[in-house]
C-alpha positions as a Python dict, from the first residue, in 0.01 Angstrom:
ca = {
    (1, 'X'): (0, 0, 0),
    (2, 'X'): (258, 193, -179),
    (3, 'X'): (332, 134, -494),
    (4, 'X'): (746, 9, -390),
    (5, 'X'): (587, -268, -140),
    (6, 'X'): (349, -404, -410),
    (7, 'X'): (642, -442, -623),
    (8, 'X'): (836, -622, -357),
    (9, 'X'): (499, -849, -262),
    (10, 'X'): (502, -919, -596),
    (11, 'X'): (817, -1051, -633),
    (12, 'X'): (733, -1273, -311),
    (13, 'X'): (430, -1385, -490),
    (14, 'X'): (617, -1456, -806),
    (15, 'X'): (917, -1621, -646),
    (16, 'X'): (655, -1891, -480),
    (17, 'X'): (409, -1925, -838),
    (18, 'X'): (802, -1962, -1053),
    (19, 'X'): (950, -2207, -817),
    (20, 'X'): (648, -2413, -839),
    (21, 'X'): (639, -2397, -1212),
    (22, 'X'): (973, -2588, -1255),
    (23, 'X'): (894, -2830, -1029),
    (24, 'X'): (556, -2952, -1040),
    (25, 'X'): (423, -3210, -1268),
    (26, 'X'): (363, -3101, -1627),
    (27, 'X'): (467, -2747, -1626),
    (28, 'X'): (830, -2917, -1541),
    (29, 'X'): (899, -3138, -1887),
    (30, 'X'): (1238, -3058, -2025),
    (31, 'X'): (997, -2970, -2342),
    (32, 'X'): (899, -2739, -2186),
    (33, 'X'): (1144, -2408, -2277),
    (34, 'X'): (1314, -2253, -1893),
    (35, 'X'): (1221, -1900, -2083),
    (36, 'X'): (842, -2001, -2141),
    (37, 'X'): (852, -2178, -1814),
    (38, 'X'): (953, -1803, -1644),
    (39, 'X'): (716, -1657, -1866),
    (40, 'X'): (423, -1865, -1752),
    (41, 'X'): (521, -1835, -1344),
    (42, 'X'): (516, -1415, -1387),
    (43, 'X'): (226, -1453, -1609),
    (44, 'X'): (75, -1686, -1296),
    (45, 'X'): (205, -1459, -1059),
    (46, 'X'): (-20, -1174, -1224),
    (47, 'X'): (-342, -1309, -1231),
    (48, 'X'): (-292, -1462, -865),
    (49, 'X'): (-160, -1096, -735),
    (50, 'X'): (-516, -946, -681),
    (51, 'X'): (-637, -1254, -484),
    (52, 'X'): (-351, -1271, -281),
    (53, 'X'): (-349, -1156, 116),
    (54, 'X'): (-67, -911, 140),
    (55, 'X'): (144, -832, 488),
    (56, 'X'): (97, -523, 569),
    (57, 'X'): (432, -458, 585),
    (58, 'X'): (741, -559, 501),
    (59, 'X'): (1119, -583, 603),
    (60, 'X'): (1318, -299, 533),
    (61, 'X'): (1711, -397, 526),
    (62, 'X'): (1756, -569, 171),
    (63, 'X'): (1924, -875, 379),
    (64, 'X'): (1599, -956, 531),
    (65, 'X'): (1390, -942, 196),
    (66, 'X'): (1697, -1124, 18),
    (67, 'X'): (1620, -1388, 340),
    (68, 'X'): (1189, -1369, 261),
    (69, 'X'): (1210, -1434, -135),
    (70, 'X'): (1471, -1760, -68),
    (71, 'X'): (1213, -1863, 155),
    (72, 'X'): (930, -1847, -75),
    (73, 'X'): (1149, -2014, -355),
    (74, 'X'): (1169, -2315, -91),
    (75, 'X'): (821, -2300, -23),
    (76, 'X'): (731, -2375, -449),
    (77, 'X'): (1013, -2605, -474),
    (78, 'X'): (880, -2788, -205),
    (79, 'X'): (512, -2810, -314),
    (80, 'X'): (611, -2847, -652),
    (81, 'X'): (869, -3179, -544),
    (82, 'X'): (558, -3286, -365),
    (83, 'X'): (358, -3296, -635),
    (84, 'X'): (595, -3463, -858),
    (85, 'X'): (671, -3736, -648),
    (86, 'X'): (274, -3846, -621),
    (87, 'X'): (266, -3831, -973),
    (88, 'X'): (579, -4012, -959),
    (89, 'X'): (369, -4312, -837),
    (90, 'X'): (248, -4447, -1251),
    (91, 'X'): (616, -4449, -1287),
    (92, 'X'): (685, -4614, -1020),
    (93, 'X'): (388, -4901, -1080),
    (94, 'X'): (572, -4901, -1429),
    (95, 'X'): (881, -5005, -1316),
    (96, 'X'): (746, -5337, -1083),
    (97, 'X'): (515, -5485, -1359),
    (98, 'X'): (877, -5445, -1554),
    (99, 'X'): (1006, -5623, -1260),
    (100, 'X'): (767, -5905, -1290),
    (101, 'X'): (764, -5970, -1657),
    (102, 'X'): (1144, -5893, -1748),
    (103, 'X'): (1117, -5536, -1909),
    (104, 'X'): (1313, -5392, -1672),
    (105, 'X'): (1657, -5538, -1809),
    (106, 'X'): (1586, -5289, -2098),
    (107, 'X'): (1602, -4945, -1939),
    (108, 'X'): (1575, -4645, -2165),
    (109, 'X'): (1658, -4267, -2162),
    (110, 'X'): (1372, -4046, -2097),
    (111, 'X'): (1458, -3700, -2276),
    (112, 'X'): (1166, -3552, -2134),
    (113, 'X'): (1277, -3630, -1735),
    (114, 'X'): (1643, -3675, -1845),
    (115, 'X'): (1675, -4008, -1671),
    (116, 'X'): (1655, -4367, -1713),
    (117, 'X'): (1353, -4525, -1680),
    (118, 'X'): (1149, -4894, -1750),
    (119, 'X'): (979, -4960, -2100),
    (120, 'X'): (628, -4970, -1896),
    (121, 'X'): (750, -4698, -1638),
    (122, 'X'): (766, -4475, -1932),
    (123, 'X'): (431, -4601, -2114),
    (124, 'X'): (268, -4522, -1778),
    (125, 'X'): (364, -4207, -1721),
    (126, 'X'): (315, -4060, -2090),
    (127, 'X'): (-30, -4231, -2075),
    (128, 'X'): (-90, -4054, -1715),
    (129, 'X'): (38, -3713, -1839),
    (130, 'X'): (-302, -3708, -2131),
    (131, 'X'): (-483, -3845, -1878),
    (132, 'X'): (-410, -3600, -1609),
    (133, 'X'): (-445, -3305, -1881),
    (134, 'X'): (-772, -3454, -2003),
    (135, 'X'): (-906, -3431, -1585),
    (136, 'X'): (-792, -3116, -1556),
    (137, 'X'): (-494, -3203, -1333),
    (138, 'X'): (-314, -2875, -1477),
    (139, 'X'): (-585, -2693, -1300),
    (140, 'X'): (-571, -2892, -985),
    (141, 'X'): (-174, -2762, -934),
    (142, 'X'): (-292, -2421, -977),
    (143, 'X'): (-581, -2438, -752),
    (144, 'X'): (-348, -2604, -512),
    (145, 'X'): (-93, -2297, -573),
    (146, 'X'): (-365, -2035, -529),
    (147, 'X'): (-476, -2183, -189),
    (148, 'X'): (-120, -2172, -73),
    (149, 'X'): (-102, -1844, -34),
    (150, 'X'): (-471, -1858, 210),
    (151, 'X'): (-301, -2138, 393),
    (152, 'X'): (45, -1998, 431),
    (153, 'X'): (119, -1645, 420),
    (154, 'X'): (379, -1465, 242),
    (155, 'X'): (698, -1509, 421),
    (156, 'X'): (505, -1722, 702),
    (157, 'X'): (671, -2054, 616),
    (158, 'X'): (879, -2279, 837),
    (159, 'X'): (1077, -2577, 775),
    (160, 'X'): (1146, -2760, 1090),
    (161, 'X'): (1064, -3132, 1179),
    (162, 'X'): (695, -3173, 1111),
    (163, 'X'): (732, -3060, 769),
    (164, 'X'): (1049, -3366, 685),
    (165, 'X'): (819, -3581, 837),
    (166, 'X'): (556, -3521, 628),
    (167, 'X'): (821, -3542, 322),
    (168, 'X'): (891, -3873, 426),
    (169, 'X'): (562, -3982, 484),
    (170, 'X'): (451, -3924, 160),
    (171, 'X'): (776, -4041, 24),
    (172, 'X'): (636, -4347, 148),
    (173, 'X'): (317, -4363, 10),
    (174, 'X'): (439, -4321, -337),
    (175, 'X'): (544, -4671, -339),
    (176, 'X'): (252, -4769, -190),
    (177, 'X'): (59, -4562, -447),
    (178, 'X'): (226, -4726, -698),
    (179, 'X'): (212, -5083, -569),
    (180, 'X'): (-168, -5013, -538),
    (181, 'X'): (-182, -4913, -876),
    (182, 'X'): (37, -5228, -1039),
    (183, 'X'): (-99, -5510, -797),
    (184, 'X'): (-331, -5664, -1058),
    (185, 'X'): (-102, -5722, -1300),
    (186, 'X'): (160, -5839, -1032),
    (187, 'X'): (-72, -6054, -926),
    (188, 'X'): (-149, -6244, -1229),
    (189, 'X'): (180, -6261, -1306),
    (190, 'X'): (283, -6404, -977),
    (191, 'X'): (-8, -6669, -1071),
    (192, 'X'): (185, -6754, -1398),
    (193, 'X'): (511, -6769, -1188),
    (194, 'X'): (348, -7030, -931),
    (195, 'X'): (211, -7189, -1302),
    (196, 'X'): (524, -7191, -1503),
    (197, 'X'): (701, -7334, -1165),
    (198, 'X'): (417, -7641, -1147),
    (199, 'X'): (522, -7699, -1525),
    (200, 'X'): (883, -7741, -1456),
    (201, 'X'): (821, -7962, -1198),
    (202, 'X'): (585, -8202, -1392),
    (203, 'X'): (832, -8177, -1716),
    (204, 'X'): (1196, -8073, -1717),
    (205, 'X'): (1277, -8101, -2021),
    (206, 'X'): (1102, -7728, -2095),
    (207, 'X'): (1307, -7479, -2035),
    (208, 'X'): (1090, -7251, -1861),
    (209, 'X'): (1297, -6934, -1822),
    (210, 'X'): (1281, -6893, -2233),
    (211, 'X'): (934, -7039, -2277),
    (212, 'X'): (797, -6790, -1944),
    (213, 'X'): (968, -6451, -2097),
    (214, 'X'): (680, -6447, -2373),
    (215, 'X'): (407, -6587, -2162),
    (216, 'X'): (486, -6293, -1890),
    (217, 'X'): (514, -6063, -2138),
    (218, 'X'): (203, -6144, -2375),
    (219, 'X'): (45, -6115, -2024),
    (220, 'X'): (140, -5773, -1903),
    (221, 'X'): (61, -5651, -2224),
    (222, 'X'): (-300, -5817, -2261),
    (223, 'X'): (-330, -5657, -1922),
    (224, 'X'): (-256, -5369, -1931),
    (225, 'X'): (-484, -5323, -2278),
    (226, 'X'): (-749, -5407, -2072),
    (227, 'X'): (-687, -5172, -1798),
    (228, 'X'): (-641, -4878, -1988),
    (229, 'X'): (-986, -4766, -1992),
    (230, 'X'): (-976, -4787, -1571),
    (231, 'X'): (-614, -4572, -1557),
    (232, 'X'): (-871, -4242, -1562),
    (233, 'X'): (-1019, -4391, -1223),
    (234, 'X'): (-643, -4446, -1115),
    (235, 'X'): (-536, -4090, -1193),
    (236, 'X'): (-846, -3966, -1003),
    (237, 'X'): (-712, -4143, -698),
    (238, 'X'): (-372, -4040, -765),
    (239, 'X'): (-478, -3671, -771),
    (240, 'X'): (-710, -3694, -503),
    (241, 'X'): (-384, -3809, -281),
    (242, 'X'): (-175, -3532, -479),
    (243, 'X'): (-401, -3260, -265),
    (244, 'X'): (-423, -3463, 23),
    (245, 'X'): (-57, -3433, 38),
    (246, 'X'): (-9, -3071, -98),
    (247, 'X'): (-227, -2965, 192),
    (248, 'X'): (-70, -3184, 459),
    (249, 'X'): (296, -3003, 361),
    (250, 'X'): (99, -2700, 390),
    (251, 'X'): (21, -2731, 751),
    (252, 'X'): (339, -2848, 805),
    (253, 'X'): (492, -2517, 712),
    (254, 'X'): (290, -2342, 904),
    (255, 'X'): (491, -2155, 1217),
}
């Protein structure tokens, strides 16, 4: 191939691996400089060059390469969202435990997402993110990425029905993800709920709304101590669904 059309494949290549980068899980984090975050995509891009299936050929009016690159931007962006929003799931158990024991009436600002988020939400997810390092999750996502380009082409993908479909199917299964993941603790809470309600029955003169805040609270917490040493089984699952998902969204793009 001449040297001008590995130049432009690369540029495919690294407009796929970049988009990806600030998207996905991890490489994402507003900690995370945009310059080191470009730096690390091209650097990416590099190594995954040489393993990459070229086309033998490609467009020649600019228009038509200007058209391929914005495809393969949407093509990272998407895998990268998609990744995201699995890992999303620890948040999202987080936030209904906070539900259940009262923590979520005290949001708080997440500078590393740049949003508002629950008190557990947030102890969840930066206990998931050393987790998911110490499994190798980082080199999961570029696994995933690599295979991409096997499964789909350069300039090959295609955004029509099946593939928002499969967006909102998984979309769905986040929350079901994440209820998986919080259901014990829900459901020892909901047992001190149907406890706390036998109590005000039997005496009302406790005021059960301040004396249950603590006892729902002490709960979670005692919990969620105890858990902690299962949340590397939980991650497994979660990335285990993370390239379930990845490669589902794969096919989908697929013309």
């Amino acid at each position: 191939m001449p040297e001008a059309l590995r130049l432009e494949a690369f540029l495919l290549v690294s407009s796929r691996v970049t988009a990806f980068m600030v998207s996905s899980p991890l490489f994402s984090l507003r900690d995370i400089p945009a310059l080191a975050r470009t730096g690390l995509g091209v650097l990416v891009a590099l190594l995954l060059f040489t393993a990459v299936p070229l086309p033998a050929d490609l467009p020649g009016p600019w228009l038509e390469y200007v058209f391929l690159v914005t495809k393969e931007i949407f093509v990272g962006l998407t895998l990268g969202i998609v990744s995201t929003m699995v890992y999303n799931s620890l948040r999202t158990a987080g936030e209904l435990i906070d539900l259940q024991t009262g923590f979520g009436m005290a949001n708080l600002f997440d500078p590393v997402t740049g949003s508002s988020t629950s008190l557990l939400g947030q102890y969840l997810s930066t206990l998931g993110i050393l987790v998911f390092l110490e499994l190798d999750g980082h080199h999961l996502l570029i696994r995933a990425l690599a295979d991409s380009f096997s499964l789909l082409p350069l300039g090959k993908g295609s955004f029509g029905g099946p593939l928002t479909s499969s967006v909102i199917t998984i979309f769905i299964g986040v929350f079901v993800l994440g209820l998986r993941l919080a259901a014990p603790v829900v459901a020892v809470l909901l047992v001190s709920d149907i406890a706390l309600a036998l109590v005000a029955r039997t005496v009302p003169q406790l005021n059960v709304f301040i004396l249950g805040f603590p006892i729902k609270a002490g709960l979670a917490i005692l919990l969620l101590s105890l858990l902690t040493p299962v949340l590397a089984a939980l991650v497994g699952v979660m990335m285990g669904q993370m390239e379930k998902d990845l490669a589902t969204v794969l096919a989908a793009m697929q013309p």
